[in-house]
Each structure stands twice: as structure tokens, then as C-alpha cells.
C-alpha distance (Angstrom), angle and dihedral (degrees) to the residues before:
residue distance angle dihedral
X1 . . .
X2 3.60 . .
X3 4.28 127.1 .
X4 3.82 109.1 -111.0
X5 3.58 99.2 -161.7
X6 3.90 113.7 -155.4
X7 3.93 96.5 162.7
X8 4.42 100.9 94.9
X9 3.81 93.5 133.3
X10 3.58 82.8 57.8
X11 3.50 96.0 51.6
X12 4.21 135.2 -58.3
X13 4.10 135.8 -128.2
X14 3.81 107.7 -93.9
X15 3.40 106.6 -106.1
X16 4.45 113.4 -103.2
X17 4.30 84.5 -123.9
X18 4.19 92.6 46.8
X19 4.15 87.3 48.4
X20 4.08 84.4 46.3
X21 3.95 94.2 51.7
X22 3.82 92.9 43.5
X23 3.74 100.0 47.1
X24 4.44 93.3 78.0
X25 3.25 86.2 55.5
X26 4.05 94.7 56.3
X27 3.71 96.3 42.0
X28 3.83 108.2 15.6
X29 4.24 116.2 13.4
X30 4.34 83.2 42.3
X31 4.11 89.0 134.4
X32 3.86 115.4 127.4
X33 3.95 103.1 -104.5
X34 3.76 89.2 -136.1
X35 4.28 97.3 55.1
X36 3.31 106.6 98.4
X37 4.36 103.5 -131.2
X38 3.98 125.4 96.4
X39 3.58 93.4 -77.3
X40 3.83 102.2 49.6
X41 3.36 82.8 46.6
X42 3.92 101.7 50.3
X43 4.33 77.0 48.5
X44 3.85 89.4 57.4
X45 3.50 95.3 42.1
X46 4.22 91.5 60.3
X47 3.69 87.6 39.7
X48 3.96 91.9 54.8
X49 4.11 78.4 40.2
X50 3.62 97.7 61.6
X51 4.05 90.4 30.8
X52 3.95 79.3 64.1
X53 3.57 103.9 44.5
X54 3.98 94.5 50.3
X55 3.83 89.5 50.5
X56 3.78 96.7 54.1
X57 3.71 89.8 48.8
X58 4.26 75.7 63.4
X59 3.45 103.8 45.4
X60 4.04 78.2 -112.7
X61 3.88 139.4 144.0
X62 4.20 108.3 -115.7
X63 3.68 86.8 -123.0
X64 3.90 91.1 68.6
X65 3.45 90.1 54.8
X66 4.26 108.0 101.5
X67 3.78 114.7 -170.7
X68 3.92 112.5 -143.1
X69 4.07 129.6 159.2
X70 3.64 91.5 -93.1
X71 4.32 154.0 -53.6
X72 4.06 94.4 -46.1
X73 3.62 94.2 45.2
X74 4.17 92.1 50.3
X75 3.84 88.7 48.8
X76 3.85 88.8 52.1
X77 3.68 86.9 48.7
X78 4.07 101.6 50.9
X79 3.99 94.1 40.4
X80 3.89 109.1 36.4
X81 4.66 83.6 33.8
X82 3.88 88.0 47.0
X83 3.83 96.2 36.7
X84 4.22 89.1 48.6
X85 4.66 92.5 43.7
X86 4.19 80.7 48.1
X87 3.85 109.2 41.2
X88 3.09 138.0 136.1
X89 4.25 90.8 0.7
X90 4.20 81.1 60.7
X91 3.43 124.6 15.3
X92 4.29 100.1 159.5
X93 4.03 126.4 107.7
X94 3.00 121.2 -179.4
X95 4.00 114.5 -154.8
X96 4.12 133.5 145.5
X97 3.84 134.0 -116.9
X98 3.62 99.5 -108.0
X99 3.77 92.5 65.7
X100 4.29 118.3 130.3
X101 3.69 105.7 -104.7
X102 3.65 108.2 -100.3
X103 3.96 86.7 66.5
X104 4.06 92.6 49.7
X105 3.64 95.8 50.0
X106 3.61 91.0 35.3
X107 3.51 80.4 67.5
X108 3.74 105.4 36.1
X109 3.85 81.1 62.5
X110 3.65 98.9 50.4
X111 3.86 84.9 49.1
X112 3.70 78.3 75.1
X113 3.41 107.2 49.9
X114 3.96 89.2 52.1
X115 3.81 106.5 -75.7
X116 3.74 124.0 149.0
X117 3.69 105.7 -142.7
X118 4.08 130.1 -173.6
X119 3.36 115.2 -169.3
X120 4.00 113.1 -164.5
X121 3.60 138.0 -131.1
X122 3.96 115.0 -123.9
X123 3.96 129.7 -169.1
X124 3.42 135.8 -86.4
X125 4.25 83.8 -96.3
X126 3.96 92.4 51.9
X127 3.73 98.1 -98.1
X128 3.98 135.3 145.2
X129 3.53 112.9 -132.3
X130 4.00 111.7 -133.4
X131 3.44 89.7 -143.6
X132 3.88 91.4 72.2
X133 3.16 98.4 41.8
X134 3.72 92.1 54.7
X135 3.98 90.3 50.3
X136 4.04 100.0 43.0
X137 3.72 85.7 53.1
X138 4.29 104.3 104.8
X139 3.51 133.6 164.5
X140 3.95 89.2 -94.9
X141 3.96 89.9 57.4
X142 3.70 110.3 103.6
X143 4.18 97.3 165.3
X144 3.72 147.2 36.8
X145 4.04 116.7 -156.2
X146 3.18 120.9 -173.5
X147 3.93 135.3 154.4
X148 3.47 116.5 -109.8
X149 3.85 101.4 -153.7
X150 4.02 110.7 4.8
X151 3.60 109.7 -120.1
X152 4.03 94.4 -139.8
X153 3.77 101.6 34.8
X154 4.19 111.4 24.0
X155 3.65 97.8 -124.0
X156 3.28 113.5 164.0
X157 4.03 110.4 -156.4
X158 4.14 115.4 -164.0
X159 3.31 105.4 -101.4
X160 3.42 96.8 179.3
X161 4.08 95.5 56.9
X162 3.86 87.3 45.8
X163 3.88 93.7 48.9
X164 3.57 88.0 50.3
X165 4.23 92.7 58.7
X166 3.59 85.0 44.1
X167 3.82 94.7 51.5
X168 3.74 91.1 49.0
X169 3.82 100.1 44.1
X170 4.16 85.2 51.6
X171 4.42 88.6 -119.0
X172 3.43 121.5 139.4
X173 4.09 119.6 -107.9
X174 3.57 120.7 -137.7
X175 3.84 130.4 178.9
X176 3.74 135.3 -172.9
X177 3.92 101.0 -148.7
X178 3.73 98.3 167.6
X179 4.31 91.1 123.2
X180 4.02 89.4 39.4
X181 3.74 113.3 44.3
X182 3.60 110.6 124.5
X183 3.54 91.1 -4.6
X184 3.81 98.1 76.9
X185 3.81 129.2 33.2
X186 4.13 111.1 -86.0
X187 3.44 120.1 169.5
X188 3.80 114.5 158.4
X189 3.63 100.0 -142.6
X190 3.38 108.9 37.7
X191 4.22 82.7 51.0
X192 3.33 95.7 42.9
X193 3.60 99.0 -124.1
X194 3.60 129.1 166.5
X195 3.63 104.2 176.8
X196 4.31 129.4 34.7
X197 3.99 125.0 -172.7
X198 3.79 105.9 -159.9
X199 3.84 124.7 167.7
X200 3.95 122.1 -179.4
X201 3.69 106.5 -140.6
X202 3.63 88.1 82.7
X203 4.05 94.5 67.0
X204 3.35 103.4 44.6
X205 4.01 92.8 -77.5
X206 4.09 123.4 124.0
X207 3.68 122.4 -79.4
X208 3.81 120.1 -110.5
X209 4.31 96.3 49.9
X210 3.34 131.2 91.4
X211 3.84 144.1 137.1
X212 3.66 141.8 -120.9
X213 3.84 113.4 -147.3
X214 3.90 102.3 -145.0
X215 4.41 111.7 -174.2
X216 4.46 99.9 -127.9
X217 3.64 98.2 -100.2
X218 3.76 105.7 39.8
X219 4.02 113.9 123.8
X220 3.82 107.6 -133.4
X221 4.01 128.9 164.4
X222 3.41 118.1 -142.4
X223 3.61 132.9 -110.8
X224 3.85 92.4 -156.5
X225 4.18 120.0 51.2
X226 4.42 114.2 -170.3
X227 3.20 133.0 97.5
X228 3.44 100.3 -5.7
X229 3.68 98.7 -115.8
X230 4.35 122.7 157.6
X231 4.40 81.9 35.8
X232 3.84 86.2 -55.5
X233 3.84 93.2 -71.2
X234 4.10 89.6 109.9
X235 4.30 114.8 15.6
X236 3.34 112.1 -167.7
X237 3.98 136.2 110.2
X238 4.26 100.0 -83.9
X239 3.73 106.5 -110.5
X240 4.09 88.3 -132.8
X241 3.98 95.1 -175.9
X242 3.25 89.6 57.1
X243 3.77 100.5 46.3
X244 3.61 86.2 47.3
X245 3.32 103.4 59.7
X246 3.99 84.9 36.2
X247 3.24 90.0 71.7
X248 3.71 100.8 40.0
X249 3.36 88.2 59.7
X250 3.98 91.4 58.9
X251 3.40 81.7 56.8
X252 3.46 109.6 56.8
X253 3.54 101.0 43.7
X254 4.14 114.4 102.6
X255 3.64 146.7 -164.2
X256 3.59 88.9 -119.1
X257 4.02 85.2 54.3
X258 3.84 100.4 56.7
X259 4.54 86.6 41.3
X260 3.83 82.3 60.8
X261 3.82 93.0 47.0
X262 3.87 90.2 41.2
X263 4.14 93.0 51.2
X264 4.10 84.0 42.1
X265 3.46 90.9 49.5
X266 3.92 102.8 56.4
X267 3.85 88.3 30.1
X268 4.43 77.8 69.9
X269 3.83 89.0 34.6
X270 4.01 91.1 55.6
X271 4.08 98.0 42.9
X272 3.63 94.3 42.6
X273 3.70 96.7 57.4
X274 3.64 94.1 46.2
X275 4.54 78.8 79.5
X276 3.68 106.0 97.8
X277 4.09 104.2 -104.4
X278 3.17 102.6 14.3
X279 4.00 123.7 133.6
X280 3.34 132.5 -172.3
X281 3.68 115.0 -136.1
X282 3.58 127.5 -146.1
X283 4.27 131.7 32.2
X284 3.73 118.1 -30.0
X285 3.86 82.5 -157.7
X286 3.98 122.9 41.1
X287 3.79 93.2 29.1
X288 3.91 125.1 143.9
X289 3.90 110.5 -94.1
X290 4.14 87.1 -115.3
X291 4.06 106.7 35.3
X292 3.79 116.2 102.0
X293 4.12 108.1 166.9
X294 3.93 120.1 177.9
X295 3.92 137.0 164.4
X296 3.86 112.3 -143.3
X297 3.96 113.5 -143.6
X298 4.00 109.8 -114.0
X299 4.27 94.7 -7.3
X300 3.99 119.9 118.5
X301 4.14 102.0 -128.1
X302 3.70 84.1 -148.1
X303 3.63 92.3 53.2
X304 3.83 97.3 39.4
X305 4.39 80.8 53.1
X306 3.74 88.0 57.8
X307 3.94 101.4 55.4
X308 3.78 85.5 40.5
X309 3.53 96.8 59.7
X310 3.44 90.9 39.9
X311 4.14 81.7 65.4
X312 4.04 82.3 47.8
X313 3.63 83.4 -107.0
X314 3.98 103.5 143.2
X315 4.08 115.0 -173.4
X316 3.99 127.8 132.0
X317 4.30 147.0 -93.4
X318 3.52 88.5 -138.6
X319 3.84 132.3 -46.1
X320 3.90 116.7 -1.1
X321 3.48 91.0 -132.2
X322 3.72 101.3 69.4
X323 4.16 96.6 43.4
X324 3.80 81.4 114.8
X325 3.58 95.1 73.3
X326 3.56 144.3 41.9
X327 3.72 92.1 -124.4
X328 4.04 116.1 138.6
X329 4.04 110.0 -118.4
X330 3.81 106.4 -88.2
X331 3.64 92.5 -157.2
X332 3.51 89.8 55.5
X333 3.76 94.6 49.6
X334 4.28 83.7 48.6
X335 4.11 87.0 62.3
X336 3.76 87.0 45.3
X337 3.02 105.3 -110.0
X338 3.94 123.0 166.2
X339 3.54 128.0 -124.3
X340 3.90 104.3 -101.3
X341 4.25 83.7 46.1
X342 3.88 79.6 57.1
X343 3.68 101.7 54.4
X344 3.86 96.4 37.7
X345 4.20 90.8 59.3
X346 3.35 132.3 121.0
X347 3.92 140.8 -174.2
X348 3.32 126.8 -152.6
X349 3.51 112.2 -176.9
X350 4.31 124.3 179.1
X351 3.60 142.6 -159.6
X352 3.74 134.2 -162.4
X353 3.73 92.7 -88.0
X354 3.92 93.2 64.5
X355 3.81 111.4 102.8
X356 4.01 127.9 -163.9
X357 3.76 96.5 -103.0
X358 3.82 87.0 61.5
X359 3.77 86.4 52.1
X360 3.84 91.0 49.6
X361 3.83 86.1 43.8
X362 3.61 98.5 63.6
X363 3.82 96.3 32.7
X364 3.68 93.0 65.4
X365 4.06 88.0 39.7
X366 3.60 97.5 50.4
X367 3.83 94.5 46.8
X368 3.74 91.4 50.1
X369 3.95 87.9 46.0
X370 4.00 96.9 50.2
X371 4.09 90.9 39.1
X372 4.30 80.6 60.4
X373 3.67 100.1 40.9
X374 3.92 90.3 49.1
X375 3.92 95.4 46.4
X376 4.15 81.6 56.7
């Protein structure tokens, strides 16, 4: 029986052409991109490549492009380096509570190194109200994080209304865009953004890259101090497989790729809420291409995972990220949802590789999986 795999928030398959561009640069292209002979340079010249082709995905110069090992390191980096260039003249962030966890306890941390933090409420849809954003901002506040497309729920804030306050109120604008990266529409100046997290597992990239977009200009201290490498905002030897096929990933995604996800996507939406009690949580409109999140009346989610995979069908009880504990979804409890809407959720979350008879597949599974668990 073949693997559905319904888990791409989590993480994706690396695409065959992104394994193909990486492998020279394993076996063949293995120079340090810092050593200064025709190899290191050929190294530094795909780095500076790939540096390129991320940034004009952005709108963005190459130079604001920071490589780091992925999305929770690049959140480290623009909080705790912003927090450090702006303290103790600012000390304020202003963020919301349906952030991924390397932002939250980014900024539990920095709660204890003297930050001011205000973490806002969003509606029962996912989404920031301007208003508050507007009001929190003081003349302490020196950033704005928000995430772009929410990794457990697909909302979609507007970036571009938000950048605007920011712009006009002089505060810096952060997102984390790990879940939304050539998904969504991000284009740094037209958004007004001054910092990016990125990471390329997410598109069908390899795990441990990402990138930090940083706007020229912005004074950040770094997390990491060596040899001075990326302009000394990240030392460390450049992991140039990864960046490689980073990049190549950018590339190969397509408009006609995220149609096919979006069609998918409310193809799952439609047949799942045709089961009696179920609700789908998050935005109908200004969702992520590939998020599908629903609460089944009177079903365990961790049960309902169980018979699934025992189909080979693999999907998630909330984020990914938090399997490793028995913690209840705090983006779910930010929507307001109750506890028994909690334990009954699911996500489904797709990639470009998912077809419509895997969609069909599961329908008919999961209906005939809920109808059992209810009648027990």
C-alpha cells in the first residue's frame, strides 16, 4: 500500500532536481567557500548564486540575504540581535499568541534579560487586529513580529497593511515566513519589511538551511562570533549543499503548483465537512495554499492519527513541532477553542506532489474511521 503523506508543514520530500544540484557539492564542488583557490571559489560563487536567487524571489538586494541552519535559528537572530543593537533606549516587542515556538520563547527569554513584551489577542479566524497593533506601539517598541502564514491554522495576516503602521510609526517589521515562502506574495518593499525568517525544508529543500532577510541598514548583533563570515552577522563555515539546493528549490516551485494545492486543498475542506460536527478551523479566505485544520465532534485526534496511520495515512494533532509534549495547541486555545475542540483536531497539510486520488483516498478513509470511533 502506498504512504499518503499529509504532514508538509511538518516538513516535505526533497525534491529528485534539489538532491541532483546538491550532490557536486558533496562529492565534487566540497571546497570551503571561504579558501581562497579555484574550488573555494567555484563554492562561493553558488553560494552568492543561491544568495541571489532567494533575494529576487523578495524584491531584495543579495547582501540582505543571511544564511543560518534554519526558521528557529533566524527568529533567534532578528529578536535577541535586534533586542541587544536597541537595549536599554527600547526594550518593547510587540508580537501575538499564535506565533511558532521559537518566537514565543524567544521572547519569554528576553522577558528576562529586560524586555517588555505584548503579546496580542487575534480572532476567532487567526487574525491581528490593526487596531492593536496601532495602540501597543510606544516609544520603547523597536519591532513588530508577526507570522506571515500560521504553521497550524493557514492564516494569512496582511502584511502589507501592518508594514505600513510600522513604516509610519518608525518600528521595525519582522516576519517569520517559514509556512509561506513562495506560497504567498512577499515582497520586502512593497510590505515594508525589514526583517524575513525563511527555512527550506518546508518547500521541498533540505533540513538544517535557512535565511534571515535583514533590510541594508538595520543594526543587528549577532548570535554567532568566528570568523566573521556572512559580514560577521552569522560565522560559521556556509553549509553550500544545502544552500544549493535551497535555492533550487525556490526555483522550481510554480504558480501552477500552489493552484493545484489550492483546488486540493478545498477539495479536503469540502468532503471533510460533509461529517456531521465537524468544523474547520481557521479562515475560509486568506489561508495558506496547503493548510486544512478541522475539529471532529466526539473523535480523539490522537486516536483518529492512529487508524490513519494504520492506512499509511500520516497527517498531524496540531503543529508538528510540539508532538514531543502533551501540551494543548496554543493557537487553538488563541481562536477559543475549548478543550474537547482541541483534542478532536486535525491538520492536513499538502505539497505539490499530492494528487486528487490521494485526496479521495483519505476522504473515504477518514469518514469510515470517524463513523467507527463515534459508534464506540
Amino acid at each position: 500500500m502506498k504512504t499518503i503523506y499529509f504532514d508538509n508543514a511538518a516538513t516535505t520530500k526533497v525534491d529528485e532536481e534539489v538532491i541532483k544540484t546538491m550532490q557536486p557539492y558533496f562529492t565534487e564542488k566540497y571546497a570551503n567557500s571561504s579558501s581562497k583557490y579555484a574550488t573555494g571559489v567555484k563554492a562561493k560563487e553558488a553560494v552568492e548564486n543561491a544568495r541571489k536567487i532567494i533575494a529576487d524571489k523578495m524584491g531584495a538586494k543579495p547582501s540582505e540575504i543571511i544564511f543560518t541552519s534554519g526558521g528557529t535559528e533566524s527568529n533567534n537572530l532578528a529578536l535577541k540581535g535586534l533586542f541587544f543593537a536597541n537595549y536599554p533606549t527600547k526594550n518593547h516587542i510587540i508580537t501575538t499568541k499564535i506565533e511558532h515556538d521559537s518566537i514565543l520563547n524567544t521572547c519569554k527569554w528576553l522577558e528576562k534579560q529586560g524586555a517588555k513584551i505584548t503579546y496580542l489577542n487575534v480572532d476567532k479566524d487567526g487574525f491581528v487586529n490593526l487596531n492593536d497593533i496601532k495602540k501597543a506601539i510606544t516609544e520603547k517598541t523597536f519591532l513588530v513580529s508577526i507570522i506571515h502564514g500560521n504553521n497550524e491554522i493557514g492564516t494569512i495576516q496582511d502584511i502589507e497593511k501592518i508594514g505600513k503602521i510600522c513604516l509610519s510609526l518608525k518600528v521595525l517589521f519582522h516576519i517569520d515566513a517559514c509556512q509561506s515562502f513562495t506560497k504567498s506574495l512577499i515582497n520586502i518593499n512593497k510590505q515594508n519589511l525589514d526583517l524575513v525568517t525563511l527555512n527550506s525544508h518546508k518547500i521541498h529543500g533540505p533540513k538544517g538551511v535557512g535565511a534571515l532577510y535583514i533590510r541594508e541598514g538595520t543594526k543587528i548583533i549577532p548570535l554567532l562570533h568566528g570568523g566573521g563570515h556572512q559580514w560577521g552577522l552569522r560565522s560559521g563555515t556556509e553549509n553550500v549543499p544545502g544552500i544549493v539546493g535551497f535555492a533550487k528549490a525556490v526555483e522550481l516551485i510554480t504558480s501552477k503548483d500552489i493552484d493545484n494545492m489550492k483546488k486540493l486543498r478545498d477539495m479536503l475542506i469540502n468532503g471533510l465537512l460533509e461529517i456531521n460536527g465537524t468544523k474547520l478551523n481557521g479562515p475560509v479566505e486568506n489561508r495558506l495554499c496547503n493548510n486544512i485544520n478541522v475539529s471532529f465532534g466526539n473523535v480523539d485526534g490522537e486516536t483518529l492519527l492512529n487508524y490513519l496511520e494504520n492506512c499509511r495515512i500520516y497527517a498531524s494533532a496540531g503543529s508538528a513541532c510540539m508532538s514531543n509534549t502533551s501540551e494543548k495547541s496554543h493557537v487553538l486555545q488563541a481562536i477559543g477553542l475549548n478543550e474537547k475542540e482541541i483534542e478532536s483536531s486535525l491538520r492536513i497539510s499538502l505539497s505539490k506532489h499530492n494528487t486528487e486520488k490521494e485526496i479521495k483516498f483519505f476522504l473515504n478513509k477518514v469518514k469510515e474511521i470517524v463513523k467507527k470511533l463515534r459508534s464506540v
